[in-house]
N, CA and C of each residue as an Amber inpcrd file, in Angstrom:
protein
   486
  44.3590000 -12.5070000 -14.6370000  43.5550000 -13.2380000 -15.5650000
  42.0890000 -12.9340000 -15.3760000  41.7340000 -13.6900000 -15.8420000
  40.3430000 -13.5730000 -16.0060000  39.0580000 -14.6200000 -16.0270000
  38.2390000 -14.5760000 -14.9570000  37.6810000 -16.0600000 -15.0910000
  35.7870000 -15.9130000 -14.4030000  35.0970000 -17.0560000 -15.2870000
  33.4410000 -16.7330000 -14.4120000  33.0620000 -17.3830000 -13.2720000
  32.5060000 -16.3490000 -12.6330000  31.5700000 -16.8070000 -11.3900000
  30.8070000 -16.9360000 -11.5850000  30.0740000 -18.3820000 -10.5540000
  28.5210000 -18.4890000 -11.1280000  28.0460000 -18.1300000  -9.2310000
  27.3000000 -16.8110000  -9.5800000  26.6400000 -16.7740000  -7.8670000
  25.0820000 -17.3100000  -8.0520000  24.6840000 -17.5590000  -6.9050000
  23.0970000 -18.6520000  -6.3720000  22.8180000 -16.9250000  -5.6910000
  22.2550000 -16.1900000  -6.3530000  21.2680000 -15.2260000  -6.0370000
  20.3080000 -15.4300000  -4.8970000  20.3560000 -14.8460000  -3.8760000
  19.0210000 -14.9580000  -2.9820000  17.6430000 -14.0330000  -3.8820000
  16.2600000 -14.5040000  -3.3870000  15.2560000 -13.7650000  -4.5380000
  15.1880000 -12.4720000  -3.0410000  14.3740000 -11.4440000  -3.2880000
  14.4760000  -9.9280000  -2.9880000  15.6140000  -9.2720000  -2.7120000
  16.7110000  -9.4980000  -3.7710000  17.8420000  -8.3910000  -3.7950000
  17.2220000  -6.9800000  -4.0760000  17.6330000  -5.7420000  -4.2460000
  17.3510000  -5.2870000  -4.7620000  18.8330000  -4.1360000  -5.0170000
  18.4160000  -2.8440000  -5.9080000  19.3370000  -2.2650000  -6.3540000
  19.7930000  -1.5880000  -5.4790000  21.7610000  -2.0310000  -5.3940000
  22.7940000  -1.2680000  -3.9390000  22.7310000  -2.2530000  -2.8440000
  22.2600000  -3.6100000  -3.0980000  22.4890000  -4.6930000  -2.1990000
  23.8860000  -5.2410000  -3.1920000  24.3740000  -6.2610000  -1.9960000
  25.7400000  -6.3820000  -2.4400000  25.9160000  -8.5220000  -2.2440000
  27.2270000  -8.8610000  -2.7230000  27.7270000  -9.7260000  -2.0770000
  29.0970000  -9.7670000  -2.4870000  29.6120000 -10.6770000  -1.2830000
  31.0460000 -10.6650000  -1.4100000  31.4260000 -12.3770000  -1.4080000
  32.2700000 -12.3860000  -2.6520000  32.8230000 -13.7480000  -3.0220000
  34.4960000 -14.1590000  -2.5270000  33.9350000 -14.4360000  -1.4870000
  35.6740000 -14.7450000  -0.8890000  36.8070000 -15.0960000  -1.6040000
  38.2230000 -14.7330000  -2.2380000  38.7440000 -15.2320000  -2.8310000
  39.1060000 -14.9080000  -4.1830000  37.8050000 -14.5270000  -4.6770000
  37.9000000 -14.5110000  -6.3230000  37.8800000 -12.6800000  -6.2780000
  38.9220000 -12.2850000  -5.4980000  39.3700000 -10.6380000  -6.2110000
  40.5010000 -10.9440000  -7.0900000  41.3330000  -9.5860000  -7.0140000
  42.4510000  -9.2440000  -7.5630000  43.7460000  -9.9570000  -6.7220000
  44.5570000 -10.3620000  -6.8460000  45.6180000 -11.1250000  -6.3570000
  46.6770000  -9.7850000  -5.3860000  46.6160000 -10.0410000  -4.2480000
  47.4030000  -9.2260000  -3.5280000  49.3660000  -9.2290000  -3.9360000
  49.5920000  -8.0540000  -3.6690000  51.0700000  -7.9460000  -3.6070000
  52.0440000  -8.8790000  -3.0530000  52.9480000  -9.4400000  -3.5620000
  53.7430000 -10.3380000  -3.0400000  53.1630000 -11.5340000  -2.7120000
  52.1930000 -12.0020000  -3.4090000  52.0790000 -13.4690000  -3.4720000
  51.0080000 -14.0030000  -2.1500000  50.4250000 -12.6750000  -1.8210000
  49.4970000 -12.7840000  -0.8790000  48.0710000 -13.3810000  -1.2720000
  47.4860000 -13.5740000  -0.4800000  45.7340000 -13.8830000  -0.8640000
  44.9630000 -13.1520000  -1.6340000  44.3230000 -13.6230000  -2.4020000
  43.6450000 -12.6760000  -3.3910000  42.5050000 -12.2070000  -2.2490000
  42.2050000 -11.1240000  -2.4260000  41.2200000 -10.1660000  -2.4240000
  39.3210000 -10.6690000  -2.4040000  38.3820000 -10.3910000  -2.5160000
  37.6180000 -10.5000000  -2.1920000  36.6730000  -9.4370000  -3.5270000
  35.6450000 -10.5900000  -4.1120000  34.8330000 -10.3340000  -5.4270000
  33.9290000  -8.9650000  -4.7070000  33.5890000  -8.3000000  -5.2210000
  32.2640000  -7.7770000  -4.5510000  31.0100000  -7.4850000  -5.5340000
  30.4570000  -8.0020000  -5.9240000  29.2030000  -7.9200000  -6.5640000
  28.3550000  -6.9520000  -5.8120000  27.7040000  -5.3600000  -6.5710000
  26.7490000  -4.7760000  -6.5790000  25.3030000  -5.2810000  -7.9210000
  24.4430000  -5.3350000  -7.2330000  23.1370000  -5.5460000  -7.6390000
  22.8530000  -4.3030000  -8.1340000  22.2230000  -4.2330000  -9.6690000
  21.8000000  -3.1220000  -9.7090000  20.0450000  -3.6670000 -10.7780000
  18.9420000  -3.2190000 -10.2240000  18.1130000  -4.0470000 -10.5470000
  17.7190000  -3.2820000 -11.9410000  16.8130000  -4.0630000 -12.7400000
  16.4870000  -3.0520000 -14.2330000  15.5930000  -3.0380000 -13.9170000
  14.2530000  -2.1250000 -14.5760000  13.1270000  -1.7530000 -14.2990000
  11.7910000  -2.5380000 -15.0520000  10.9460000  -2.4510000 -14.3640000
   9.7970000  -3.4300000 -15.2030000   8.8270000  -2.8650000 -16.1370000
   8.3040000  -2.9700000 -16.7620000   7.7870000  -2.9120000 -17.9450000
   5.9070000  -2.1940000 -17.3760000   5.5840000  -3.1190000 -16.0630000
   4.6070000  -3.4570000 -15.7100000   4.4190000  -2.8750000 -13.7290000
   5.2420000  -3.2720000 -13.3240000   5.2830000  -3.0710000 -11.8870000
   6.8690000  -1.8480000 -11.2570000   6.2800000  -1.2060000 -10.4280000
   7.1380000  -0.4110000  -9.7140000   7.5960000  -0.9650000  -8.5630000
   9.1530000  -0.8450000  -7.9980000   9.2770000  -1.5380000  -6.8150000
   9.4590000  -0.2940000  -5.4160000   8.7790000  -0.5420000  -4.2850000
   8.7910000   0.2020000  -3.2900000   9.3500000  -0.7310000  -2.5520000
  10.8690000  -1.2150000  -1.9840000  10.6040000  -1.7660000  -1.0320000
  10.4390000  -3.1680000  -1.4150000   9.6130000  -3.8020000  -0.3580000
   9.0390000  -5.5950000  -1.0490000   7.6520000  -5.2270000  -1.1540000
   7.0260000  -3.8940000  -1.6570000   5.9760000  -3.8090000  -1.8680000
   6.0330000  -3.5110000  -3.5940000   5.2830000  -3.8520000  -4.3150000
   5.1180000  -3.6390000  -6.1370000   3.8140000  -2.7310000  -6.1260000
   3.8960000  -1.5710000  -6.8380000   2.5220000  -0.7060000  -7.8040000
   2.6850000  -1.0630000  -8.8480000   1.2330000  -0.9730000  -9.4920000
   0.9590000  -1.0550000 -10.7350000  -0.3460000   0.0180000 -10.8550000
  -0.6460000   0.2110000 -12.3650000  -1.4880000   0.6330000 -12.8490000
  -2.6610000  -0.2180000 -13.2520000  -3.9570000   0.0690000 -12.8450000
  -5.1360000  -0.8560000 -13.4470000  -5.5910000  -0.2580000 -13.9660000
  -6.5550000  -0.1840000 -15.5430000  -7.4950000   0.6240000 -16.2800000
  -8.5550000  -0.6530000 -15.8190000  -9.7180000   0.3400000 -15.5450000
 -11.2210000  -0.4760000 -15.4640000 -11.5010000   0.5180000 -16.0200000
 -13.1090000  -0.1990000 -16.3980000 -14.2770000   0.4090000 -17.2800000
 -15.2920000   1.1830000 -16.1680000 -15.5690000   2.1900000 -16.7920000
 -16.5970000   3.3710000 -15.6650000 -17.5330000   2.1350000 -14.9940000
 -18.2420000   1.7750000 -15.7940000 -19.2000000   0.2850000 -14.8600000
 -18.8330000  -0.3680000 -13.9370000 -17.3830000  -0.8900000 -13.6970000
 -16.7640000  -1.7130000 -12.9990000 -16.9760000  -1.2470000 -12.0970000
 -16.2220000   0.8260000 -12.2700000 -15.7730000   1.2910000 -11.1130000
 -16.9600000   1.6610000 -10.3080000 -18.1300000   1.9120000 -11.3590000
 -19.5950000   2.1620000 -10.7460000 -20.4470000   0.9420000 -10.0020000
 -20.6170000  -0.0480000 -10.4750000 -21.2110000  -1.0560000  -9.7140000
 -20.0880000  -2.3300000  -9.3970000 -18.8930000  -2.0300000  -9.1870000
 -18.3670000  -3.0480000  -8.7120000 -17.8900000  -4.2240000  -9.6220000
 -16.9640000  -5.3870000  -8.8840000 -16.8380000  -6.4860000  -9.7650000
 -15.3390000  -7.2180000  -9.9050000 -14.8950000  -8.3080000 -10.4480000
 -13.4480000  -8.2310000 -10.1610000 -13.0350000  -8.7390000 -11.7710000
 -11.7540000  -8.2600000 -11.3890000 -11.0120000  -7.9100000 -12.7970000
  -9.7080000  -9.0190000 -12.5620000  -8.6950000  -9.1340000 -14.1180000
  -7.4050000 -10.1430000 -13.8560000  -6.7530000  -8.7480000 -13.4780000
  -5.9430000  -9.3560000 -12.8830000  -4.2140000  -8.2390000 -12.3520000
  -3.0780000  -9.1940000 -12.8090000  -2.6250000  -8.5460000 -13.3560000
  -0.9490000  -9.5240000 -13.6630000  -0.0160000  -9.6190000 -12.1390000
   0.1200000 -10.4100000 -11.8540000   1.3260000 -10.1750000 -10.7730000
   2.6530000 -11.1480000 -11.1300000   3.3770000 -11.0860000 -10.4980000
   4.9160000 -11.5830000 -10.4220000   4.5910000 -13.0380000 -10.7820000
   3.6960000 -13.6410000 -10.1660000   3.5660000 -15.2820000 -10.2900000
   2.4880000 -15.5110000 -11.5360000   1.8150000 -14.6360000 -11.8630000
   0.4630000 -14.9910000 -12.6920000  -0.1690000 -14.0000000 -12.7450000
  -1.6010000 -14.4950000 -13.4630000  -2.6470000 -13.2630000 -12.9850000
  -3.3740000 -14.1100000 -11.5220000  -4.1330000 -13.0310000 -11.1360000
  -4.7130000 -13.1930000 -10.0120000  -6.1190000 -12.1540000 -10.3860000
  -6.9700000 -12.9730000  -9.4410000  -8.6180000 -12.4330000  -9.4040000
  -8.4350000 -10.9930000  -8.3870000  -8.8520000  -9.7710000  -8.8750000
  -9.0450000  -8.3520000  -7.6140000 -10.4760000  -8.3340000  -7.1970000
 -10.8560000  -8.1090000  -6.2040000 -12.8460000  -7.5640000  -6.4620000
 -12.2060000  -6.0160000  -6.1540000 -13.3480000  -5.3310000  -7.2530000
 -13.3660000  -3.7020000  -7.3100000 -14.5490000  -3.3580000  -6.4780000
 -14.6770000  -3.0480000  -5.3300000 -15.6440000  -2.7150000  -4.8030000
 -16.5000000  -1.3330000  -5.4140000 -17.4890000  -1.6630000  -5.6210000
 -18.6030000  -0.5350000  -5.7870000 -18.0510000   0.6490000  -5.5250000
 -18.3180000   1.7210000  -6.5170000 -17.7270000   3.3760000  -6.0270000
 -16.8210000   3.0550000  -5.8280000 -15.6990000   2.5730000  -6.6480000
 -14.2650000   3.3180000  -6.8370000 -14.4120000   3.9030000  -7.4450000
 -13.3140000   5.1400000  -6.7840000 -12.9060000   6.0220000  -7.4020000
 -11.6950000   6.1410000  -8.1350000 -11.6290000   6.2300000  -9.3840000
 -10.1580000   6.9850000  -9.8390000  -8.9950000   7.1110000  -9.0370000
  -7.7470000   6.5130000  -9.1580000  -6.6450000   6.7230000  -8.5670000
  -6.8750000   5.8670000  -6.9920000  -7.7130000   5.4790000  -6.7210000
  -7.9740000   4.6040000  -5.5760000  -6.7890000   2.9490000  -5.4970000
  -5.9380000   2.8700000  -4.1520000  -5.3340000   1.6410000  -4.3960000
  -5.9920000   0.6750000  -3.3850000  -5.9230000  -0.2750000  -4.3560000
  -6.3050000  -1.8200000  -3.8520000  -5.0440000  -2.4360000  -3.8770000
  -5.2240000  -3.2170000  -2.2400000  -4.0630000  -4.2960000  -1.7530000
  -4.4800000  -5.6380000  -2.3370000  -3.4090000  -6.1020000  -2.8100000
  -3.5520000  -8.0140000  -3.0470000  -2.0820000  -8.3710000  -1.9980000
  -2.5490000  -8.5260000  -0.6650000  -1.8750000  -9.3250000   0.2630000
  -0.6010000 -10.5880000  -0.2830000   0.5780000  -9.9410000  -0.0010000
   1.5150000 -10.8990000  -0.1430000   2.4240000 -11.0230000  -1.8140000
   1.8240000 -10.5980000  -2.6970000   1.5640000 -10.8960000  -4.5130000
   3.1530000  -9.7240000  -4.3060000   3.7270000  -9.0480000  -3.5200000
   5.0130000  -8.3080000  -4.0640000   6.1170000  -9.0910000  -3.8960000
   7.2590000  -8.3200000  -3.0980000   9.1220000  -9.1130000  -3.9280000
   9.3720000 -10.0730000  -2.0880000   9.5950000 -11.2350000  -3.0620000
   9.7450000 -11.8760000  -1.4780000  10.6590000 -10.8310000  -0.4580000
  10.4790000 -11.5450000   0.5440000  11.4910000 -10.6520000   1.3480000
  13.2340000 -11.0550000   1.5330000  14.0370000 -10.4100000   1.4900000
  15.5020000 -11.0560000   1.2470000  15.7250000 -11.5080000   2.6660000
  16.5460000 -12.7990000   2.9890000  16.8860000 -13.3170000   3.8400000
  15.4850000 -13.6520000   5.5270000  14.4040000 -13.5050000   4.3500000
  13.5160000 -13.4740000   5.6720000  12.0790000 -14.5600000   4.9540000
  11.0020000 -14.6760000   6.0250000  10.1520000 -15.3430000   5.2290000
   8.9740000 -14.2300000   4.9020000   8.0760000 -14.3550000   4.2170000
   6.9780000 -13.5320000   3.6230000   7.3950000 -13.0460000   2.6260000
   6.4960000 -12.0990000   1.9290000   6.4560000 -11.2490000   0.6620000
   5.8360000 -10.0500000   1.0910000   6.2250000  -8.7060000   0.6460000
   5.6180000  -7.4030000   0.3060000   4.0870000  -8.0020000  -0.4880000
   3.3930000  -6.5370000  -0.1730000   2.2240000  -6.7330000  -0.9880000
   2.0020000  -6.4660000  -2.5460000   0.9520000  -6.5090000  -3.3370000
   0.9820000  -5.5960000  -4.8290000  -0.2790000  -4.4510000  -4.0400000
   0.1370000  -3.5300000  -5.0020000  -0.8810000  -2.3510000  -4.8740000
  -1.3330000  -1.8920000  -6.2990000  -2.6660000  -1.7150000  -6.1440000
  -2.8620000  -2.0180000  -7.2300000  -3.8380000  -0.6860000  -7.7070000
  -3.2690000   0.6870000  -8.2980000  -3.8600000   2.0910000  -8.4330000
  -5.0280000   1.7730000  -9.4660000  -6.2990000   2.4390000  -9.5400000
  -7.1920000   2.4790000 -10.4390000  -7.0080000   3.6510000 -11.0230000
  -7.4660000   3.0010000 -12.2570000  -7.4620000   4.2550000 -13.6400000
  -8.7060000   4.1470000 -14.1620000  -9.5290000   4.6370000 -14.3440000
 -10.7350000   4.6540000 -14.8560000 -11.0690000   5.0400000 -16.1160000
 -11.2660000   4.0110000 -17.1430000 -10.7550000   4.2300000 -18.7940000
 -12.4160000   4.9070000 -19.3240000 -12.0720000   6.0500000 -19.7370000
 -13.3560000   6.8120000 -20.4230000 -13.2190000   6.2050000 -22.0260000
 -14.1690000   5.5740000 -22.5040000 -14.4320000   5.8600000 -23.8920000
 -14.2230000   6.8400000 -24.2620000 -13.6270000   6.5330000 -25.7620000
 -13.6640000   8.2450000 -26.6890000 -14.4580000   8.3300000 -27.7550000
 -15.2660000   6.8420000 -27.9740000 -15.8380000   6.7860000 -29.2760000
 -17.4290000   6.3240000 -28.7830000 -18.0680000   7.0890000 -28.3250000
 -19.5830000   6.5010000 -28.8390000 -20.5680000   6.7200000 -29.6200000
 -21.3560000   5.5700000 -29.5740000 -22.6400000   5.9580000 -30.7580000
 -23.5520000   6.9640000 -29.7920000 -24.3860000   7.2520000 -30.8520000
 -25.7830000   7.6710000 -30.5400000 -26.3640000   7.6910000 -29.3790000
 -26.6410000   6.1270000 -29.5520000 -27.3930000   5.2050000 -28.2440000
 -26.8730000   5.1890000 -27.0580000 -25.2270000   5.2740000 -27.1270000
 -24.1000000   5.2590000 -25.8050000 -24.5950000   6.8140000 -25.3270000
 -24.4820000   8.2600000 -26.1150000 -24.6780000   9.6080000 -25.9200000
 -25.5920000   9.3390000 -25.1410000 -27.4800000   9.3630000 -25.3030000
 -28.3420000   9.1620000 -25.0030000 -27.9440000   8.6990000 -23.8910000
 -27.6890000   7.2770000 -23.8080000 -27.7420000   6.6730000 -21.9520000
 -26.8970000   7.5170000 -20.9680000 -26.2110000   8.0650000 -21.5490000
 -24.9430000   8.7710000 -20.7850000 -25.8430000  10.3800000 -20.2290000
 -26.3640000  11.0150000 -21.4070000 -26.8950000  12.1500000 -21.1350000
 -28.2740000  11.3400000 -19.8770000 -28.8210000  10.5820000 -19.9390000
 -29.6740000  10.4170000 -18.8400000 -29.0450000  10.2990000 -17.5610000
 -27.8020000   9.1780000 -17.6340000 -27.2990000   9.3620000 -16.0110000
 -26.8110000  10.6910000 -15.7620000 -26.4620000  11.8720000 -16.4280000
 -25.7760000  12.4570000 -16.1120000 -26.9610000  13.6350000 -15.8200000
 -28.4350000  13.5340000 -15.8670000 -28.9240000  14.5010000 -15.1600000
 -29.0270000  13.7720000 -13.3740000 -28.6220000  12.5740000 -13.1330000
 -29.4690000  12.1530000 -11.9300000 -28.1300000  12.2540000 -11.1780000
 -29.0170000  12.4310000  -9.7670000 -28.1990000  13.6270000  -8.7590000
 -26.8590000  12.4830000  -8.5310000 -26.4850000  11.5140000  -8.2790000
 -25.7250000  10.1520000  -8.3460000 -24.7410000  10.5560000  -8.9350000
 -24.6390000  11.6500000  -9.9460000 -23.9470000  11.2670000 -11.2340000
 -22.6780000  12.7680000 -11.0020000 -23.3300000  14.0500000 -10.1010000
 -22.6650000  14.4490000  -9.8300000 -21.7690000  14.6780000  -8.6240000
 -20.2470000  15.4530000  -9.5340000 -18.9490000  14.7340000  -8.3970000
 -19.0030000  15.7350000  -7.3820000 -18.2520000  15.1780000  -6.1980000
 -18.3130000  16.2900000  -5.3290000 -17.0730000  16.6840000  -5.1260000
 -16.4620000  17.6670000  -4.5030000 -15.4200000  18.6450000  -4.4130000
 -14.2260000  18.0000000  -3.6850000 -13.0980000  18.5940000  -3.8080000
 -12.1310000  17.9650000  -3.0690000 -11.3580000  16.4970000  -3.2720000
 -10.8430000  16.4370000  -2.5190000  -9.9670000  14.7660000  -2.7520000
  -8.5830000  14.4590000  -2.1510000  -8.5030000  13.0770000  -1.8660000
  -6.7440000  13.1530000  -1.4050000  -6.1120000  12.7400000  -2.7010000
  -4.2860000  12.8940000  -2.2270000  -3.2030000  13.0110000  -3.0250000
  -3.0500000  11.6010000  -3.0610000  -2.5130000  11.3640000  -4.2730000
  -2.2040000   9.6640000  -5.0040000  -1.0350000   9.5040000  -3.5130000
  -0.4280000  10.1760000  -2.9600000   0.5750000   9.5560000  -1.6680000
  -0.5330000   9.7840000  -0.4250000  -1.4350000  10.3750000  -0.3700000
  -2.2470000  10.1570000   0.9840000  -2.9600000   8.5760000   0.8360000
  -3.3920000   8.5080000  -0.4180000  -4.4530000   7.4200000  -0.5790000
  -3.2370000   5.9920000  -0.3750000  -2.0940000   6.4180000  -0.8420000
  -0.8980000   5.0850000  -0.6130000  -0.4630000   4.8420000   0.9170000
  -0.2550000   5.9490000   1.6230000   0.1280000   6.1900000   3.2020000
  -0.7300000   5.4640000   3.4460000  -2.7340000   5.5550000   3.3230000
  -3.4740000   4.9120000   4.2310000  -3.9040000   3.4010000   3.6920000
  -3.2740000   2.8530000   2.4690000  -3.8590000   1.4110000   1.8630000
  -2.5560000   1.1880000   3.2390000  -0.9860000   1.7560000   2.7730000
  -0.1040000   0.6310000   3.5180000   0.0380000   0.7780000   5.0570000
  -1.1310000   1.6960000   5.5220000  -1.3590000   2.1600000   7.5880000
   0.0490000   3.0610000   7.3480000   1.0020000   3.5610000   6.5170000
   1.9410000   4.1910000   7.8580000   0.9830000   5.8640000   7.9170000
């Protein structure tokens, strides 16, 4: 036959974690004990956040200003938004930690962190007046980049220390 289970989910399953429901398998041969449910977890993907682990990435777009003089922005996380400060001189592809904001931890206490990658959103449309201010910063020595750089996984290795 055929019949529903209602399981009480622990929160940080994730996908290829399992449980087993005593009882409610297939009915053994000769009138023996039924068998044993086994539920695989298989998680769907988010719209918004990547899961590493009990740690979450996301993508942030800030405005060149932000990333130039600093400032803090909303971040969506799992519970809400939450306040980031962008420290002065970020750079592009740079991750910022928000302590604790990822997937609780399963069978334990705490939470993973969010990480939170910068994207640095260029205008595509300016006036006149935008050209002009732009052509001035861009003779002063400030304005040019310098050579080299780490990999979007070096800059992740050293936000999470391994």
């Amino acid at each position: 036959g055929e019949s529903t289970v209602k399981l009480n989910i622990p929160t940080g399953v994730a996908s290829g974690n399992y449980m087993a429901v005593e009882g409610m398998g297939n009915a053994a041969p000769s009138s023996g004990p039924s068998g044993d449910l086994v539920v695989i977890f298989d998680e769907k993907e988010h719209d918004t956040f990547e899961r590493h682990g009990d740690h979450i990435v996301m993508e942030m777009p800030i405005s060149f200003t932000t990333a130039a003089l600093g400032g803090t922005v909303e971040v969506p996380t799992l519970d809400g938004a939450a306040k980031l400060k962008v420290p002065a001189g970020t750079q592009p592809g740079k991750v910022l930690k928000i302590k604790g904001k990822g997937i609780p931890r399963l069978h334990a206490s705490g939470r993973g962190d969010q990480l939170v990658r910068i994207h640095v959103w260029v205008p595509t449309k300016l006036d006149n007046n935008d050209k002009e201010l732009l052509e001035q910063l861009g003779k002063s020595d400030a304005f040019r980049a310098p050579e080299g750089g780490k990999s979007f996984f070096a800059k992740l290795r050293e936000t999470l220390g391994v």
